[in-house]
C-alpha positions in Angstrom: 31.5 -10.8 -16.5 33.1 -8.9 -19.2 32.6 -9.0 -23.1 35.8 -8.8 -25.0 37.0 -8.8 -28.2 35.2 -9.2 -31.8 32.2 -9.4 -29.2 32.3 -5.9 -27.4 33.8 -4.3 -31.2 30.1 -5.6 -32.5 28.0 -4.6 -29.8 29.2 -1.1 -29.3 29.8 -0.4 -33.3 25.9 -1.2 -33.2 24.7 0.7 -30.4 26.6 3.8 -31.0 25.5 3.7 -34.5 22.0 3.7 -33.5 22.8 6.4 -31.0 24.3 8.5 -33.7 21.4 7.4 -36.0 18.5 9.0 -33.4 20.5 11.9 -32.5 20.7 13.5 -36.1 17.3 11.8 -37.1 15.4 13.6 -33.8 17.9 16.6 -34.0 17.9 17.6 -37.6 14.1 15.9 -39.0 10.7 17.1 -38.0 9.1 14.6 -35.0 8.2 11.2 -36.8 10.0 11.8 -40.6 12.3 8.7 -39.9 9.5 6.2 -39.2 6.9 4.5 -40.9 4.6 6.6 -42.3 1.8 4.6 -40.0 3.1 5.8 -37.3 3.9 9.2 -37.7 0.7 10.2 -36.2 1.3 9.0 -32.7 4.9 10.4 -32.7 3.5 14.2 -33.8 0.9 14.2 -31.0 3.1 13.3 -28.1 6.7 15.1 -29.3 8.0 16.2 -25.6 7.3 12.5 -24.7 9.4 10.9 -27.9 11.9 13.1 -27.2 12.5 12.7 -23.9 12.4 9.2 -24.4 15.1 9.1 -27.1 17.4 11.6 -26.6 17.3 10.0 -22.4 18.1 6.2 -24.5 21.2 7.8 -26.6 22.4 8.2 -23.4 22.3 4.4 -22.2 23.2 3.7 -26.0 26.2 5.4 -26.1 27.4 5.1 -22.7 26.7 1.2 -22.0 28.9 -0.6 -24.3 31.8 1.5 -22.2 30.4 -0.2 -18.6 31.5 -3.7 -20.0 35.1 -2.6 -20.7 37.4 -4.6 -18.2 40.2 -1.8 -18.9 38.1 1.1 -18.1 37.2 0.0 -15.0 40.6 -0.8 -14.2 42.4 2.4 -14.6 39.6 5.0 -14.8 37.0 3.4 -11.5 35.9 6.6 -10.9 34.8 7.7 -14.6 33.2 4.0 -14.5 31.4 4.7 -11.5 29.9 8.7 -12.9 29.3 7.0 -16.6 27.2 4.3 -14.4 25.2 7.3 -12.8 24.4 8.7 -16.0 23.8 5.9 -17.5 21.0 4.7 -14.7 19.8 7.6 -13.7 19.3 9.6 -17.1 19.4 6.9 -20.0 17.4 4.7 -17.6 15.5 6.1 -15.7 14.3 8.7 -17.3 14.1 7.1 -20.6 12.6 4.1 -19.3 9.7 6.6 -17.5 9.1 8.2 -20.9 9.3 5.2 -22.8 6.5 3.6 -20.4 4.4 6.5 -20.6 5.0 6.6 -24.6 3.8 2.6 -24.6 0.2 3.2 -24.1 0.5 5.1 -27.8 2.8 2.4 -29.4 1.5 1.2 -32.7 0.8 -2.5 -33.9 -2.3 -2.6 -31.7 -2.8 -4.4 -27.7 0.3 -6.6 -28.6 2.8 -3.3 -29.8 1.8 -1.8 -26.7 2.2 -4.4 -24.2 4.9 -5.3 -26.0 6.6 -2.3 -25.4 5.2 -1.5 -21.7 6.9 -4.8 -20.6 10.1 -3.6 -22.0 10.1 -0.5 -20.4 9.0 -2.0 -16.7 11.9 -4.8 -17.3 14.6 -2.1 -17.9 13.4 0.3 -14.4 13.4 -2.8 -12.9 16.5 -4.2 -13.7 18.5 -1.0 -13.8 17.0 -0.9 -10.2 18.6 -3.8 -9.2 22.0 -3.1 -11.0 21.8 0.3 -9.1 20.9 -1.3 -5.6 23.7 -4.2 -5.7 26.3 -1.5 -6.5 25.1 0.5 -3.6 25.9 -1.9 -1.4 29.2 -3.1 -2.8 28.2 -6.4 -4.3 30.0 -6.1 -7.6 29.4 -9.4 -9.0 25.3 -8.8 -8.7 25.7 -5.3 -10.0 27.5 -6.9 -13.1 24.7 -9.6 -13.7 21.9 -7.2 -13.5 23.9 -4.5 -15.8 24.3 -7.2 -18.4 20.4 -8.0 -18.3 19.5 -4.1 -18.3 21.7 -3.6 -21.5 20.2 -6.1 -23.1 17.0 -4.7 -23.1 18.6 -1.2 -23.8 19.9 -3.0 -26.9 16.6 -3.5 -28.3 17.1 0.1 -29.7 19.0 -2.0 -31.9 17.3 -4.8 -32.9 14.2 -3.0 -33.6 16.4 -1.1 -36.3 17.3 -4.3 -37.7 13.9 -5.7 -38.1 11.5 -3.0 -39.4 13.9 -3.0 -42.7 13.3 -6.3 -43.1 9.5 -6.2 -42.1 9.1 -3.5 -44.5 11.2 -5.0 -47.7 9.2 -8.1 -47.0 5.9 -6.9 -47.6 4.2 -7.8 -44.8 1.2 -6.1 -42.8 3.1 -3.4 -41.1 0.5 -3.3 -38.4 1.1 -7.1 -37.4 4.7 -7.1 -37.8 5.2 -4.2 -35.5 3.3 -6.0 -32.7 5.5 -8.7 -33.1 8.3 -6.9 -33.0 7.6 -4.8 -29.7 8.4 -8.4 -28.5 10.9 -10.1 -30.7 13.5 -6.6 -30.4 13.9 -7.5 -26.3 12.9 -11.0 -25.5 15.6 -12.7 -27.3 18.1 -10.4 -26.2 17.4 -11.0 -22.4 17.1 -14.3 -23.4 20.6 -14.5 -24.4 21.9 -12.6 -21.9 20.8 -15.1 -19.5 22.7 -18.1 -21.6 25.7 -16.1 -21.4 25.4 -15.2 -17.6 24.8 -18.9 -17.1 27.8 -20.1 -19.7 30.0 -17.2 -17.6 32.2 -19.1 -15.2 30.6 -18.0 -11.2 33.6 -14.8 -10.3 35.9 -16.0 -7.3 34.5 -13.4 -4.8 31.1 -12.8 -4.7 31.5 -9.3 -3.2 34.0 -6.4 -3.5 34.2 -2.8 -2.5 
């Protein structure tokens, strides 16, 4: 499937804002001075960890979006197939590793750090699978699974959108978090799934 349109504009304004966003703030800022003060702590004690994690993600951020773009893939296949590799095998992989490892730390308590384990093992696993049906030529597999991969990247996003509102609201920072480590990815996949079932099936169901 392909996004188009108003559709793809919004989705890659957003993630390489975010992408810009965490390279200046992780660039430029000591380790944890653009998040919430609560948890700074975690972020200063495990700084190779945070930074592998994000600066592996910025990767996937910026380079995703691109992997949906009809165009690209028509004229350029071979840039497709290289921004793929990077994208998989250093925004994902490696950031999902780091991001795993960095889970166990997560603030908002049992709920923040399962939240954000489960995230991490969903984006290995479906990058995994994205990786494995391009490997063996079955494009229309490939592009199912890359849809439900950046969909999970994209929580990079939409945990940006909700800890503004979290915090203007007033609520318990602690609680809101947890919930959050959930709500930034679950309905994301969620959606992704509504739109790979509203997608009409291709005509081949394989292509070199």
């Amino acid at each position: 499937m392909t996004l188009r349109g108003a559709g793809w504009g919004l989705m890659a304004f957003l993630a390489l804002g975010v992408a810009l966003y965490a390279a200046i703030a992780y660039s430029l800022l000591p380790v944890g001075a653009a998040v919430h003060p609560d948890m700074r702590t975690a972020f200063q004690a495990h700084p190779v960890g945070i930074g592998v994690h994000v600066f592996a993600s910025i990767f996937a951020l910026a380079l995703g979006p691109f992997q949906f773009s009809a165009r690209l893939r028509a004229r350029h296949l071979n840039l497709h197939r290289w921004m793929g590799r990077l994208y998989l095998g250093l925004g994902v992989l490696v950031g999902g590793l780091a991001g795993l490892y960095m889970a166990q730390f997560a603030y908002g308590g049992l709920a923040g750090k399962l939240g954000f384990g489960t995230l991490a093992v969903l984006w290995l696993v479906t990058g995994e699978r994205a990786f494995h049906f391009a490997h063996h030529g079955d494009v229309a597999a490939h592009r199912r699974w890359m849809v439900r991969n950046f969909s999970l990247a994209f929580a990079a996003v939409t945990l940006r959108l909700y800890l503004p509102a979290a915090v203007v609201s007033g609520a318990d920072f602690a609680i809101a978090y947890g919930v959050i480590a959930w709500a930034c990815w679950v309905p994301n996949l969620a959606f992704a799934e509504w739109l790979l079932r509203a997608s009409p099936p291709p005509a081949s169901p394989r292509a070199r």
